[in-house]
C-alpha positions in Angstrom: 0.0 0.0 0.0 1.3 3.3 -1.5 -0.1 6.6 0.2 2.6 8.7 -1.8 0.1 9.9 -4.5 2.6 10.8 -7.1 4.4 7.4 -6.6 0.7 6.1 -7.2 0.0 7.8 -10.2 3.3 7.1 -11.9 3.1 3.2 -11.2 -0.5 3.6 -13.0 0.5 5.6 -15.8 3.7 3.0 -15.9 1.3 0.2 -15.9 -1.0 1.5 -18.5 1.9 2.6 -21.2 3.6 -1.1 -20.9 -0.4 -2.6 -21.2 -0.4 -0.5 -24.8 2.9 -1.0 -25.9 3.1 -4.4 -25.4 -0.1 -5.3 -27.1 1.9 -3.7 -30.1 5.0 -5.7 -29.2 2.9 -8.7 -28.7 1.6 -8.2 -32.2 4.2 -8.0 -34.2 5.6 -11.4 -32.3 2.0 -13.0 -33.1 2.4 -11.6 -36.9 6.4 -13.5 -37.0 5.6 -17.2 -36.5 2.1 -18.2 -33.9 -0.1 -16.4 -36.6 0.8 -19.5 -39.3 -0.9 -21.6 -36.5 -3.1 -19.7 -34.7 -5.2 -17.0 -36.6 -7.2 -14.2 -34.2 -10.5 -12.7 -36.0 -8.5 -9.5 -34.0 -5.3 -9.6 -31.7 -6.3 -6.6 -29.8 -9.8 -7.3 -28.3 -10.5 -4.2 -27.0 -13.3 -1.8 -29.5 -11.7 1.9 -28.6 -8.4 0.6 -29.4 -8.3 -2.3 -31.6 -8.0 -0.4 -35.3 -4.8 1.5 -33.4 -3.8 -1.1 -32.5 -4.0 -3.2 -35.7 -2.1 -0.5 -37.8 0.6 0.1 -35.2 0.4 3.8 -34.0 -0.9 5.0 -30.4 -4.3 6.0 -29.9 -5.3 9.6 -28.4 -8.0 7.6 -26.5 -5.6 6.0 -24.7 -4.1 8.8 -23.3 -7.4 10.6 -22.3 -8.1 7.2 -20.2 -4.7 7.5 -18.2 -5.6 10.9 -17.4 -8.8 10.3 -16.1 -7.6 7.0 -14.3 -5.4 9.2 -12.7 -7.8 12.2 -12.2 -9.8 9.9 -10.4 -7.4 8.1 -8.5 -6.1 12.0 -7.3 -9.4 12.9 -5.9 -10.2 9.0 -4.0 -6.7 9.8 -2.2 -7.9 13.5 -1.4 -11.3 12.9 -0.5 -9.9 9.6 1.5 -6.9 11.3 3.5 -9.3 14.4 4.3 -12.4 11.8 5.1 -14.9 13.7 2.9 -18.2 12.4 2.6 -17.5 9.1 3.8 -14.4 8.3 2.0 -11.5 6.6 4.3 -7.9 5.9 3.9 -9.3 2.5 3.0 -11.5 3.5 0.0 -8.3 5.0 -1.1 -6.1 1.5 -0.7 -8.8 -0.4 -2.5 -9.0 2.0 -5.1 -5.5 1.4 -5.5 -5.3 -2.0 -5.3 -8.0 -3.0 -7.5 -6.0 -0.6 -10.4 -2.8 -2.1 -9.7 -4.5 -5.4 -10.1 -5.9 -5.3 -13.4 -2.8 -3.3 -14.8 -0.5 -6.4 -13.4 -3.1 -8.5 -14.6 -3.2 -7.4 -18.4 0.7 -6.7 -18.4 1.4 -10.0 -17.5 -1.2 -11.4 -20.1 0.4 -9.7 -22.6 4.4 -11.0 -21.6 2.9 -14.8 -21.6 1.5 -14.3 -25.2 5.0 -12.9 -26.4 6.8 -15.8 -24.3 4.7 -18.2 -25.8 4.9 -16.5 -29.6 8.8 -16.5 -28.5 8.8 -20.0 -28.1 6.9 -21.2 -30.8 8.9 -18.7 -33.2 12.5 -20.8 -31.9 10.4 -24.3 -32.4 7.3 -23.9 -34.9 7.2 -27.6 -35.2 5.4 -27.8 -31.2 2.0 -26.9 -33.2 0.9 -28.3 -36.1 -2.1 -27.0 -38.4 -4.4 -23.7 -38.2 -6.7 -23.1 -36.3 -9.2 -19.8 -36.6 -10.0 -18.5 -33.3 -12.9 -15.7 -33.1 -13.5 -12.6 -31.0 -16.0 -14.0 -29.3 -13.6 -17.3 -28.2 -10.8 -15.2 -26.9 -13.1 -12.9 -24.9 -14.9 -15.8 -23.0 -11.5 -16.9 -22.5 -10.2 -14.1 -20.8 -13.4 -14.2 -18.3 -12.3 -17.7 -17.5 -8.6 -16.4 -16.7 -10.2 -13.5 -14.8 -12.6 -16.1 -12.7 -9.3 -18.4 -12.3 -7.0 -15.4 -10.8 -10.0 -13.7 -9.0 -10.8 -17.0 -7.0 -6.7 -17.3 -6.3 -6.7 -13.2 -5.3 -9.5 -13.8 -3.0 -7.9 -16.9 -1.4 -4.6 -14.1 -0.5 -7.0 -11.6 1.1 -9.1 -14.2 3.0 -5.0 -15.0 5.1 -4.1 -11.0 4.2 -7.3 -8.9 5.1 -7.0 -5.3 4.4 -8.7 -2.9 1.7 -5.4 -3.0 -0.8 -5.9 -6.6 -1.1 -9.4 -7.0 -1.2 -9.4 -4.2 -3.7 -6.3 -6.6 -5.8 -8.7 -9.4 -5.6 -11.6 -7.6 -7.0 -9.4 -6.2 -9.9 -9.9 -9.3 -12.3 -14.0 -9.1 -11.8 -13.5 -5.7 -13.5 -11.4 -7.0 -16.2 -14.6 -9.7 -16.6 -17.1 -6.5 -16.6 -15.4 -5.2 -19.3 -14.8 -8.1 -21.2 -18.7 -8.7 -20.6 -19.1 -5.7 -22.1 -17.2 -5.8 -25.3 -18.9 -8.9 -26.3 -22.3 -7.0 -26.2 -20.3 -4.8 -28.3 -18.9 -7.9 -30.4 -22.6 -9.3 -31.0 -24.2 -6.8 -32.0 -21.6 -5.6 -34.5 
């Protein structure tokens, strides 16, 4: 648990530059060898940032979301440290946490795919044939990996009680709301 605000805010605005840049990095790995195996209806799943992502360049959108992250992580610690209308040092810890959680979370989604694209680029012949995987596959996968490391999250704070953790633990559940989300968005497009 951070209380230095600006420490805060950097580690979020840290964690959300590696989450974008290595869904570029990750693509271009996916594009060198997995993509002869594995073909994605879209590598980036995400609607506001998926056409940026699939020609390469940053997207404005991006940067208005860390400044709003941040903007609202900024008042939770003011409003918690000056216990304004009901907000505690708490509210402040689990705000943090559950950020922190689901930029770990995504960041270290994002290093498997490239150690996995890594490996099969060195050894192509550990897969064999093509498979077409679609939008709607690799989203209700990633709510299955958020229910998975939600239920092991919640098993820390159950031994490790306190609002940073609980707020950790709840961090995949909002990856899973947002992945619910996009597949409204998926379905009906």
């Amino acid at each position: 648990m951070l209380e230095n605000i600006i420490l805060t805010i950097g580690l979020i605005i840290i964690l959300m530059l590696l989450d974008y840049f290595l869904t570029l990095k990750g693509l271009k790995a996916y594009k060198k060898s997995y993509s002869k195996f594995v073909e994605f209806e879209s590598y980036e799943l995400n609607p506001i940032v998926k056409e940026s992502i699939s020609k390469g360049v940053y997207n404005l959108k991006h940067l208005l979301s860390m400044v709003l992250v941040s903007l609202l992580v900024y008042v939770v610690h003011y409003l918690s440290f000056n216990n304004l209308f009901g907000f505690q040092i708490g509210t402040f810890f689990f705000t943090q946490g559950m950020i922190f959680s689901m930029g770990v979370y995504m960041n270290s989604r994002h290093i498997q795919n490239l150690i996995i694209f890594n490996w099969v680029d060195k050894d192509p012949s550990m897969l064999s044939g093509k498979i077409k995987q679609k939008n709607i596959f690799s989203l209700k996968a990633l709510i299955a990996q958020s229910i998975g490391l939600f239920l092991i999250l919640i098993f820390i704070f159950i031994f490790v009680q306190n609002m940073f953790t609980l707020g950790f633990s709840l961090g995949p559940l909002i990856v899973l709301l947002k992945t619910r989300s996009w597949i409204k968005t998926t379905i009906f497009h």
